[in-house]
N, C-alpha and C positions, 0 to 999 in steps of 0.2 A: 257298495260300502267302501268308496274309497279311503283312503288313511288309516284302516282298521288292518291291525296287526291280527294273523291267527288266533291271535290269546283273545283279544277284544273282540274280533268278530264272535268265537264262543262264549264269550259272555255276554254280549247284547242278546243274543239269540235266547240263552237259556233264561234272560231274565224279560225277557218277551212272552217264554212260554208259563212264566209263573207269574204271569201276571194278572189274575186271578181268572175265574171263569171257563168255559168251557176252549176246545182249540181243536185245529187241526191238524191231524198228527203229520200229514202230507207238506206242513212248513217247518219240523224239523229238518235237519240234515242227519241220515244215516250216520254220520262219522259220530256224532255225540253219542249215537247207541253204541255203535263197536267201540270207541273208545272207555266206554263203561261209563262216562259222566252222569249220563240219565240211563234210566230204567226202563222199562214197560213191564206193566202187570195187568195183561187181561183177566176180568170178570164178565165169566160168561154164567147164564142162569135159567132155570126150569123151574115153573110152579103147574100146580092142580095137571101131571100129567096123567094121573086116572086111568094106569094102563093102558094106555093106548098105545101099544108097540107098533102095534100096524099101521099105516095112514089110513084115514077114511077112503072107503069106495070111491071106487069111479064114478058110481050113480049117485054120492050122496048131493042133497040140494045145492050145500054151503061150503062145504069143504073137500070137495072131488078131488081125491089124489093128495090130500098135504097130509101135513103134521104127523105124528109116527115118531117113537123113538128108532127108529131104523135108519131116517131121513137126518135125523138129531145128530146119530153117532157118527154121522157119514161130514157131520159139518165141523162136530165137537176136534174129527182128526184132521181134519184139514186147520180147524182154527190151530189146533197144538203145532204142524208144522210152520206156520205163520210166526208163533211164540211160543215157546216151550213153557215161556213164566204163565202158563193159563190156569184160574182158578175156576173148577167149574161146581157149582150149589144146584141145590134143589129146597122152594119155599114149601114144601108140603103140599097132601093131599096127593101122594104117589098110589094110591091104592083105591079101589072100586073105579067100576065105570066100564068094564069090558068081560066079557067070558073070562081073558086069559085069569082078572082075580077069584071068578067065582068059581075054577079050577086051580088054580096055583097058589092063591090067598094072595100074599103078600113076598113072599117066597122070587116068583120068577122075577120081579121087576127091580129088586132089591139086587140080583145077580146080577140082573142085565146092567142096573145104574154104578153096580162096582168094577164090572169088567169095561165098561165105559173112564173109566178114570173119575166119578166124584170125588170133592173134595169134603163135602159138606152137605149134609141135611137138616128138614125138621120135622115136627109133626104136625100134621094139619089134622083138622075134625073127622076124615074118612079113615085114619089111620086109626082109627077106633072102632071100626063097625063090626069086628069081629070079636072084640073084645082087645084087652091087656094080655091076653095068654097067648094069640094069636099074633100080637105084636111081637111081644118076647120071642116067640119062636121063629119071626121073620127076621130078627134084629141079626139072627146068628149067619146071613146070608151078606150082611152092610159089612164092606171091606172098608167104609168110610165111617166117621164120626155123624153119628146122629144128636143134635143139638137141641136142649129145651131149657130154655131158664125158667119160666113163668108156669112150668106143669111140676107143681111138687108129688114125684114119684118114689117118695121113700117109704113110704107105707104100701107100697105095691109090689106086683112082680117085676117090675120092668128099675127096681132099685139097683142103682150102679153097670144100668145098662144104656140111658140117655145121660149125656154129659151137658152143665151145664152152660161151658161154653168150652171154646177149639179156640189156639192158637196155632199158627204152624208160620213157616217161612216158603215163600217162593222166590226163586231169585234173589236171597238176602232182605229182602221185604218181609218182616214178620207184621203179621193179621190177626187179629182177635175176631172173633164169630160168637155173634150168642143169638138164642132165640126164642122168637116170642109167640104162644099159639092164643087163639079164639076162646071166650067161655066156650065149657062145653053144657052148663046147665043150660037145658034148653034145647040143644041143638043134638046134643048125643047122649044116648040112652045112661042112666047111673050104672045099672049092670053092666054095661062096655066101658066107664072109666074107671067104677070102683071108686078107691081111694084117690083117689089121682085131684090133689089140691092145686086148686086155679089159683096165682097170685098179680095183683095187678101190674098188667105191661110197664105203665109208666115208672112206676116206682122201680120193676124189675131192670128197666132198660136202663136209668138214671145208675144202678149199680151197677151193672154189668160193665157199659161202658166205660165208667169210672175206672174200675177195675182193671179193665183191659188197656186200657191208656194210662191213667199213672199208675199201676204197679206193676203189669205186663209191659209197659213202654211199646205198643203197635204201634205201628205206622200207619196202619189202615184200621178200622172196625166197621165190621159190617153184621147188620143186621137180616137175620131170616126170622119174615115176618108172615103168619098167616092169621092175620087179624081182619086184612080184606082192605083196600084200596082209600074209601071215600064212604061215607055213608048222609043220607039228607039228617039223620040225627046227631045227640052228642056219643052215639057208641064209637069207643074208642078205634082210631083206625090209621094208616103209616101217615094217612097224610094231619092229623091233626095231630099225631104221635112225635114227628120230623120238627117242627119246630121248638120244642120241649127239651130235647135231644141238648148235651151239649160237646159230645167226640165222637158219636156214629157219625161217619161220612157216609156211608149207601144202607137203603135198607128193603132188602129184595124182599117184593112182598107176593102174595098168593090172598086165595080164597074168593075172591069175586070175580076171577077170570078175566081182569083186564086186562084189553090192548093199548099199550101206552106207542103212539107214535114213537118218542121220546122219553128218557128219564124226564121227572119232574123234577125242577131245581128248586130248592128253599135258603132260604135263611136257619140257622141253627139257633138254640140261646145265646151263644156267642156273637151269632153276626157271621158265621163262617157256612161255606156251602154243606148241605147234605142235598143227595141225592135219592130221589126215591124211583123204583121202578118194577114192575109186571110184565109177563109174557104169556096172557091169556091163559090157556088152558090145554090140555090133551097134545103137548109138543108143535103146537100149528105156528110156536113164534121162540127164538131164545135172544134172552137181553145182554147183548154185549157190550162193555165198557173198559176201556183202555184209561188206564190209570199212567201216568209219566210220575217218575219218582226219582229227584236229583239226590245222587248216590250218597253226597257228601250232607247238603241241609235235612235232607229227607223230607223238603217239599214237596206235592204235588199237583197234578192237576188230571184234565179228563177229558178223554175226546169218547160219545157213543154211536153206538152202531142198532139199527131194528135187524133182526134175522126172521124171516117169513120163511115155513118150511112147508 
């Protein structure tokens, strides 16, 4: 870059790296992060991990030795010495699927996800199997915000104990989070939801979002989503959800246990990217995504990562 003064060489750069779509962050230059010009805001992310603290056996057919939230936490700290700005979620469906729930209910993995550093939850369909009373009494173990916009809980027990969406800041990046669960007519018993009124996603996300970007002013909104991936009908799902959309940038989803090589890229109502993405199931995968955030426009952009555990 001969003839480029310091000043111009940083600014070609930065406006290289905004210049839409996805990058890699290995063509930055270090100096632009320490000098604080740009950001990083890791999203890292768990769905349907169904207790599974332990990895699967040695003997098992398909998964000998992975996945395990033990495996998880051991990546979760290494990701945080990497970046301390890490934001780590969970899409639902934390609960059945091993002895340790039908011994500790909901209770031990709730601990385990808060002494872990969560930032965020939601609810998925299995977080129901015990009932609302059962929930309630796990909730008192989340050191983090459990998130639900679309499950109206004010005629229940669990009133003013799910929030309907989280705001917070990492690194001076402030994030809006809301989220969105699955009917449960059908899938989960009346006696385990009660009262508990279903309201539809689309309409749900359409505010939420709204909300969270022009009168919370984020910088990011992300969605936790266990409505489940794809489906061959018209049941509502992220990826027909994600075009609809018009300020959800990511929308971490659960329920159908996909493994996404890669985030899914879309087009938004706008014309602007959202990102959708999954990490299968039982901790065997977590989805990382490095967001760059230029300190002063609070534009961004996104490099991802697959983590196989």
């Amino acid at each position: 870059m001969g003839g480029f003064s310091m000043s111009n060489r940083r600014t070609f750069i930065k406006q290289s790296v905004f210049g839409g779509g996805a990058l890699a962050l290995g063509f930055i230059p270090d100096e632009l992060f320490a000098s604080g010009e740009l950001l990083k805001l890791t999203v890292m992310h768990t769905n349907d991990m169904h207790c599974h603290i332990d990895p699967f056996s040695d003997s098992h057919a398909e998964y000998a030795g992975r996945g395990g939230m033990v495996r998880l936490a051991s990546l979760v700290a290494k990701s945080r010495v990497e970046n301390p700005n890490l934001l780590l979620l969970d899409a639902g469906d934390m609960f059945q699927g091993t002895p340790y729930f039908n011994y500790f209910k909901g209770d031990l993995i709730l601990k385990l996800m808060s002494q872990m550093g969560y930032d965020a939850g939601t609810i998925g369909n299995h977080e129901f199997d015990n009932g609302l009373n059962d929930i309630a009494s796990a909730l008192q173990f989340a050191k983090f915000p459990i998130v639900s916009s679309n499950y109206d809980f004010s005629d229940t027990i669990l009133s003013g104990h799910v929030k309907k969406y989280e705001v917070m800041k990492k690194g001076g990046i402030k994030i809006g989070i809301y989220g969105l669960g699955i009917e449960l007519d059908g899938l989960v018993g009346k006696l385990n939801y009660g009262n508990t009124r279903y309201l539809d996603p689309l309409t749900t996300a359409l505010e939420m979002e709204q909300l969270l970007k022009q009168d919370h002013k984020c910088d990011l909104v992300i969605c936790l989503s266990h409505l489940g991936f794809s489906y061959a009908n018209s049941k509502i799902s992220d990826r027909s959800l994600a075009p609809q959309t018009k300020y959800t940038d990511l929308i971490v989803g659960g329920h159908t246990h996909s493994f996404l090589e890669k985030p899914l890229l879309l087009n938004n109502a706008s014309g602007k990217p959202i990102l959708v993405n999954q990490a299968g199931w039982a901790a065997l995968a977590a989805g990382k995504i490095d967001f760059v955030f230029d300190r002063t426009g609070k534009k961004k952009t996104f490099s991802t990562v697959v983590n196989n555990l």
